[in-house]
C-alpha positions in Angstrom: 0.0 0.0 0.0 2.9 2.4 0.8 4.2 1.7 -2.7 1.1 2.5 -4.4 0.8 5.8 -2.9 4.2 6.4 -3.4 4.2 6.0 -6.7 0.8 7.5 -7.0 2.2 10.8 -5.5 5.4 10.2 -7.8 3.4 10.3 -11.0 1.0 13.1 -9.4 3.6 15.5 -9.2 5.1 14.5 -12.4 1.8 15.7 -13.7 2.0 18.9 -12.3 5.3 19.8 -13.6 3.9 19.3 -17.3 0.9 21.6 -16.2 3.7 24.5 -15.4 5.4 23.8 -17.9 2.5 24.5 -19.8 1.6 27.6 -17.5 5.1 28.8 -18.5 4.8 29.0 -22.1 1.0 30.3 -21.8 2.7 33.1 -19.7 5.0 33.8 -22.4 2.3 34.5 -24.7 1.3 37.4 -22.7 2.0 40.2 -25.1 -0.6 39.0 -27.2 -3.4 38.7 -24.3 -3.8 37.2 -20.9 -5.4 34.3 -20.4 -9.5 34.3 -19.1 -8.8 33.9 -15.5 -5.8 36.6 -15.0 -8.3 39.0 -16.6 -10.8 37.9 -14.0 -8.3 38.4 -11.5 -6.8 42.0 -12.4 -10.8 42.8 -12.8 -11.3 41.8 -9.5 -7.9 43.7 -8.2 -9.5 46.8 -10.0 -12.4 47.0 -8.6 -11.6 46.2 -5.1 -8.3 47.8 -4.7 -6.9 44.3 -3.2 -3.5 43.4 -4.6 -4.0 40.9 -7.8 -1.8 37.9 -5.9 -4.4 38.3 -2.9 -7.1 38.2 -5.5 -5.7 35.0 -7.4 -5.5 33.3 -3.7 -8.8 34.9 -3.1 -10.2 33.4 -6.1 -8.8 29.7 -5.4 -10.4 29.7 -2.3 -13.6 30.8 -3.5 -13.4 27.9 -6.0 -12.6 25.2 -3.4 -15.7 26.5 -1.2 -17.8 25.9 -3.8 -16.5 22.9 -5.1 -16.7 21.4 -1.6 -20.7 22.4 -1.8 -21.0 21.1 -4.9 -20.2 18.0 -3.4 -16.5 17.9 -5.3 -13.8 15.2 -3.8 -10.5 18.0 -2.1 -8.3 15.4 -2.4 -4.2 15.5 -1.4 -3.7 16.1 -5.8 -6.0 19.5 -4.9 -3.7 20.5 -2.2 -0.7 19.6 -4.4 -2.3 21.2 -7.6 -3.0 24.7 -5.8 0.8 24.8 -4.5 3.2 23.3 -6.8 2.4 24.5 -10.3 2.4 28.0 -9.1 6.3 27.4 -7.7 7.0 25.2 -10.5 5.9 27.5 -13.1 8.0 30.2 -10.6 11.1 27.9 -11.0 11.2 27.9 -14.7 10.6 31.1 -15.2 13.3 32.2 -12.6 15.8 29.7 -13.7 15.3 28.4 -16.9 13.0 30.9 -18.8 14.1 29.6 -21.9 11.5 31.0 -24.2 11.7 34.6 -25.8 8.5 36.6 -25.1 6.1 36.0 -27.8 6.0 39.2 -29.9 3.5 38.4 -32.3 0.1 36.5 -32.9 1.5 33.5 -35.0 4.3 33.0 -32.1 1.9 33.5 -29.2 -0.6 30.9 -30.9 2.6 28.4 -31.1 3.2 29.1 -27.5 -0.6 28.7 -26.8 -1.3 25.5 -28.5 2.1 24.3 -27.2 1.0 25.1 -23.5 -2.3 23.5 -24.0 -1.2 20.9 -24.8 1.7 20.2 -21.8 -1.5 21.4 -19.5 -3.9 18.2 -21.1 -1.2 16.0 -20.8 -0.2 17.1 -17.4 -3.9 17.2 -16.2 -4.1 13.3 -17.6 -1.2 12.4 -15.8 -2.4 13.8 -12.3 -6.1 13.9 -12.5 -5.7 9.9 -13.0 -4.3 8.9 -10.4 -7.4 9.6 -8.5 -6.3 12.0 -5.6 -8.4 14.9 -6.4 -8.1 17.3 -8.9 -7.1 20.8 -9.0 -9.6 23.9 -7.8 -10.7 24.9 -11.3 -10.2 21.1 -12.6 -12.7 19.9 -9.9 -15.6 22.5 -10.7 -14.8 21.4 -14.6 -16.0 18.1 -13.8 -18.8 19.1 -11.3 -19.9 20.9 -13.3 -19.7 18.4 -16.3 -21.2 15.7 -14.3 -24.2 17.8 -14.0 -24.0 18.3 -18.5 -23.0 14.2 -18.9 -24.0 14.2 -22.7 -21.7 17.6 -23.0 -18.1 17.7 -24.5 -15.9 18.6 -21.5 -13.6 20.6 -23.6 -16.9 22.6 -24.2 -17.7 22.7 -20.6 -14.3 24.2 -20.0 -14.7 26.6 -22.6 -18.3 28.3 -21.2 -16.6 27.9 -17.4 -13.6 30.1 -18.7 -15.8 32.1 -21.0 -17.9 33.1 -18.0 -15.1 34.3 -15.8 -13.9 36.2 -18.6 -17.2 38.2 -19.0 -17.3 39.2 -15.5 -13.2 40.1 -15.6 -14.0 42.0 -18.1 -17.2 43.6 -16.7 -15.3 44.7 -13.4 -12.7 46.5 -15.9 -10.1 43.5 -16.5 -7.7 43.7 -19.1 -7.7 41.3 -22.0 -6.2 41.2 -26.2 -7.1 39.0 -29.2 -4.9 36.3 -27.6 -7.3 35.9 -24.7 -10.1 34.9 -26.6 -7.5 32.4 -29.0 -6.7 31.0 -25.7 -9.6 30.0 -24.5 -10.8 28.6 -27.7 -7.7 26.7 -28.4 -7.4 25.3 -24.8 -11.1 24.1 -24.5 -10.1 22.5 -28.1 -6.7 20.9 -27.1 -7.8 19.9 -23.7 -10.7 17.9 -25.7 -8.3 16.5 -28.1 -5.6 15.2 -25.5 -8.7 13.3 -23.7 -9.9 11.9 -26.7 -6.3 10.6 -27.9 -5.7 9.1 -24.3 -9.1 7.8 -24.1 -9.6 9.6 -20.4 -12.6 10.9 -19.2 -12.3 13.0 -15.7 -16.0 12.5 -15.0 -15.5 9.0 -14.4 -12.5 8.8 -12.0 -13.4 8.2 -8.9 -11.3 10.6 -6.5 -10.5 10.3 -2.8 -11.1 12.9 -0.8 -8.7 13.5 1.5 -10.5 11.5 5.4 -10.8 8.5 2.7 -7.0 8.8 1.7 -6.4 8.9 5.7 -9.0 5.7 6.3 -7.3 3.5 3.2 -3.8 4.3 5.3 -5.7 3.3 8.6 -6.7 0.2 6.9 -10.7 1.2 7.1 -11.2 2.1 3.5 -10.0 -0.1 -0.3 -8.0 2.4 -2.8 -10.2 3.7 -5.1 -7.4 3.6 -7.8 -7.6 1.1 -10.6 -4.0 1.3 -12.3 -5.8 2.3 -15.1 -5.5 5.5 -16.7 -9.0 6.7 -16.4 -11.9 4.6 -14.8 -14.2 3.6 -17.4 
């Protein structure tokens, strides 16, 4: 059992660092437009004078609330998910940053679609292994769960293209690139799942008192091995 979760963990992270990785060259797209939810954020920062970094952490808080009421699994990957890809993505950029800003729109949509990409396979790689997923990962498959017969690429794209509104509404920022970004990512993020045949609406998750009762010996792992739960 301590193996499994080892290497559960193991792969988890190894997840995560593809999903900053991706983060870092969305990031570096940024001359062209910001992504959806850094528009909602500086909207937010605008409006209520509260630094933007308060109101990303404001904002991830806000999503895990109501993921938790929406009866969404906080598992030990959404812990891991809120913390490490920001210092990964952090890391890169501070020592690596090997990617030259993107000055213009056929650049930034290489970036883009490159970034989407690292982000569906790195949200494969973690969301599989059953330990939760991510704030804004988790209310994509709540919500999705509730829209069964809906693509989830497409549920991703009206959850994004909502925030953006209201970013936009309280006086957020935003370029051409933000509205290429959110149509290429709800499109690539489709894709990957369809190649790797995974569907995040049917992994089970544990929660975080289950994880805790299958180390205790009262609960069974939830995990299959498999890559999604079908």
């Amino acid at each position: 059992m301590i193996r499994q979760y080892a290497v559960r963990f193991v792969t988890l992270i190894c997840g995560l660092m593809f999903c900053a990785l991706g983060s870092y060259f969305v990031v570096s797209a940024a001359n062209i437009g910001i992504g959806a939810w850094e528009t909602f954020h500086l909207g937010l920062s605008r409006t209520t004078g509260i630094a933007y970094g308060d109101c990303a952490v404001i904002t991830s808080v806000a999503i895990i609330v109501i993921d938790f009421l929406l009866k969404g699994k906080i598992g030990f990957g959404t812990v891991l998910n809120g913390v490490l890809i920001g210092k990964f993505t952090g890391f890169i950029m501070a020592h690596m940053d090997f990617l030259p800003p993107a000055q213009s729109l056929p650049v930034g949509i290489v970036y883009i679609l490159t970034g989407q990409f690292l982000l569906g396979c790195g949200g494969v790689i973690y969301m599989s292994r059953a330990m939760g997923c991510g704030p804004r990962d988790t209310l994509m498959v709540v919500i999705g769960q509730r829209f069964p017969n809906a693509p989830i690429g497409l549920v991703r794209f009206f959850m994004d293209l909502g925030v953006f509104v209201i970013g936009v509404l309280m006086g957020g920022p935003f370029g051409f690139g933000t509205l290429v970004a959110m149509g290429m990512n709800s499109t690539v993020m489709q894709t990957v799942y369809k190649i790797t045949s995974f569907e995040p609406r049917k992994v089970r998750h544990e929660d975080i008192p289950y994880t805790l009762g299958v180390w205790s010996g009262k609960n069974e792992s939830l995990f299959t091995g498999k890559i999604a739960n079908r």
